[in-house]
C-alpha positions as a Markdown table, in Angstrom:
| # | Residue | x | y | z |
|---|---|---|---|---|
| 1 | Unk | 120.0 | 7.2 | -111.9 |
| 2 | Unk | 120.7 | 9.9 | -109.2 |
| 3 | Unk | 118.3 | 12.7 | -108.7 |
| 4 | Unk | 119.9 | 15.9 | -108.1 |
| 5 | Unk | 119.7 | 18.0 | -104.8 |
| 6 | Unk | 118.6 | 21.2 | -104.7 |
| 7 | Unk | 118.4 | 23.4 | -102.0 |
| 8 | Unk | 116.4 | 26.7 | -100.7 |
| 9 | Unk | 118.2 | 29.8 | -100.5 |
| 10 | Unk | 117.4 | 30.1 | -96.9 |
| 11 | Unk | 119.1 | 26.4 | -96.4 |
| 12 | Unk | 122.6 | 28.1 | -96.0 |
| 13 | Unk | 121.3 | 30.1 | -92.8 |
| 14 | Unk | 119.5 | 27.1 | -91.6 |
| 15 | Unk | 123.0 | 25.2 | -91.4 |
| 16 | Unk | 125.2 | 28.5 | -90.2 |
| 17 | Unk | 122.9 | 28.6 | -87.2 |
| 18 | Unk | 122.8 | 24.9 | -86.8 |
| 19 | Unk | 126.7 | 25.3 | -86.7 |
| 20 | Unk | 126.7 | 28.1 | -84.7 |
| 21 | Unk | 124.3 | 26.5 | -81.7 |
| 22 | Unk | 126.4 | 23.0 | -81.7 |
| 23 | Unk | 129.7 | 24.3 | -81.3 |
| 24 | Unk | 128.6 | 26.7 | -78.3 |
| 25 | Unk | 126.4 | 24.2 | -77.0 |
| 26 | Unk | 129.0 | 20.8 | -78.3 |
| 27 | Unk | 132.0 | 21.9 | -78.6 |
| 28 | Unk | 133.6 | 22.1 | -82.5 |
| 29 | Unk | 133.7 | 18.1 | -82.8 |
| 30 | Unk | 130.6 | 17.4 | -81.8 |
| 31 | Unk | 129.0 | 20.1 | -84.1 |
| 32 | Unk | 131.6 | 18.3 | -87.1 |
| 33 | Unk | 130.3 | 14.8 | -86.2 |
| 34 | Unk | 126.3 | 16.2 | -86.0 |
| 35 | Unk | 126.9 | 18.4 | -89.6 |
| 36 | Unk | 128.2 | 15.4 | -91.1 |
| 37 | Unk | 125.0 | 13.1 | -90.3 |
| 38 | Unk | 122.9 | 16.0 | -91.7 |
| 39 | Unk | 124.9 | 16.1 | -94.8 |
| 40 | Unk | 125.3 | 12.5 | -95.5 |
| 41 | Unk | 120.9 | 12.3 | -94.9 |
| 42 | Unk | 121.0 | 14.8 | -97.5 |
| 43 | Unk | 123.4 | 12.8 | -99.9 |
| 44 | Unk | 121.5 | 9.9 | -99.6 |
| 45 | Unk | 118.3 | 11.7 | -101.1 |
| 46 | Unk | 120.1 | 11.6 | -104.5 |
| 47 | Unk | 119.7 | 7.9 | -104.4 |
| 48 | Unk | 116.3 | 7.2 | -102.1 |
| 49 | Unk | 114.6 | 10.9 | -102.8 |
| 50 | Unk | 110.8 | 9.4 | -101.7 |
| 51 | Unk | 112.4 | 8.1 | -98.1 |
| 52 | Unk | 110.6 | 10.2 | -95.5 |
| 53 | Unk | 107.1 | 10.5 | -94.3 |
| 54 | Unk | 104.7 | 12.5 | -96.8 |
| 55 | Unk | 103.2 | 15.6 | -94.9 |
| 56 | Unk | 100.8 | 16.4 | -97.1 |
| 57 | Unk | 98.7 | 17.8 | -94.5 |
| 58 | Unk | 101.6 | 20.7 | -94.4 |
| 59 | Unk | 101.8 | 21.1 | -98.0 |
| 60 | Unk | 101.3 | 18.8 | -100.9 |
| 61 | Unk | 104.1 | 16.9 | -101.6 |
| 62 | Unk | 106.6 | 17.6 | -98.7 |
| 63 | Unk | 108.4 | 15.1 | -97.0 |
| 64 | Unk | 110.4 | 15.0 | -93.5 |
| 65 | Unk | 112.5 | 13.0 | -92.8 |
| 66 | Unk | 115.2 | 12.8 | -89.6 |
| 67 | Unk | 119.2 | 13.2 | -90.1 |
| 68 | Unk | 120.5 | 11.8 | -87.0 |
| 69 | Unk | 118.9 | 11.9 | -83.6 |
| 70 | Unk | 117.8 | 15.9 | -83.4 |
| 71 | Unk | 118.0 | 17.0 | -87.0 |
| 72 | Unk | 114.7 | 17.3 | -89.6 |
| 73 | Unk | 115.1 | 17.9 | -92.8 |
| 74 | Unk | 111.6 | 18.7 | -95.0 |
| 75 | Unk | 112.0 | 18.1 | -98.8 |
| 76 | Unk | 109.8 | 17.9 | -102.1 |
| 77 | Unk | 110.7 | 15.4 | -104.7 |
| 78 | Unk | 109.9 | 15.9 | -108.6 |
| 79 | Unk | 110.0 | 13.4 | -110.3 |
| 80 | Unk | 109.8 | 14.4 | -114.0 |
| 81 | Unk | 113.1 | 16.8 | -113.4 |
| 82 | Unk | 115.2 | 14.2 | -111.4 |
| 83 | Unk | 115.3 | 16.9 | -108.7 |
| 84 | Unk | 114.8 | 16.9 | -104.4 |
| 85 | Unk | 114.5 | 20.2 | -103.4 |
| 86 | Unk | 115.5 | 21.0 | -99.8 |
| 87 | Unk | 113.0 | 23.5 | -98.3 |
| 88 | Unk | 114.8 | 23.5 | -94.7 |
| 89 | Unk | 116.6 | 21.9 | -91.9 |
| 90 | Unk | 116.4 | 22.0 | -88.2 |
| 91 | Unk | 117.5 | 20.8 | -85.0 |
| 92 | Unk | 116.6 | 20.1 | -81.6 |
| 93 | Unk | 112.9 | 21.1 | -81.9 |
| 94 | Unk | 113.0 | 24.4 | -83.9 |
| 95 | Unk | 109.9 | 24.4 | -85.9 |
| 96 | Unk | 110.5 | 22.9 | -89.3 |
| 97 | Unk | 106.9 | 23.1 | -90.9 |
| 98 | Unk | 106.5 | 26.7 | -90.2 |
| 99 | Unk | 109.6 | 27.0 | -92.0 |
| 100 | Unk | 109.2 | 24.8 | -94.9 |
| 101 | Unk | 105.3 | 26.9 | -95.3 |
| 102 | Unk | 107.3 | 30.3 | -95.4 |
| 103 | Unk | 109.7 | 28.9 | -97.8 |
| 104 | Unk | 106.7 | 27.8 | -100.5 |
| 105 | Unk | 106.0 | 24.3 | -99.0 |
């Protein structure tokens, strides 16, 4: 059984300005092609929520894991409701854990 995906309020702005830096840096089908890694990664958590490395040293619980070759996404899985909850995504370097700790991971 699928867990569902949740994400952070704050996710939305994460993914505009992912969006935003690819098509002036890429061009609009490059930034298509990268978005669509990133969402598939994200997809794929409904089925395999614990892939990842565990950061515990971050915050108990979080995971990161990479969605294509400059995205991160950091996650928490919980098990009793079925749920992954998507604290943030990056790309190309931008500082995911001091993300994920502002966001209450």
């Amino acid at each position: 059984m699928s867990y569902r995906i949740r994400f952070h309020p704050a996710v939305t702005d994460d993914l505009d300005a992912i969006t935003r830096w690819l098509i002036d840096y890429a061009g609009p089908q490059s930034a298509t092609r990268r978005l669509d890694e990133i969402e598939a990664t994200i997809a794929s958590l409904a089925d395999l929520p614990h892939k990842g490395s565990r950061r515990d040293e971050i915050a108990p619980g979080l995971r990161a894991i990479p969605a294509g070759r400059k995205a991160v996404i950091a996650f928490t899985v919980d098990d009793d409701a079925r749920e992954v909850h998507v604290h943030a995504v990056t790309y190309a370097g931008a500082d995911w854990i001091t993300r994920s700790k502002a966001r209450g991971r």
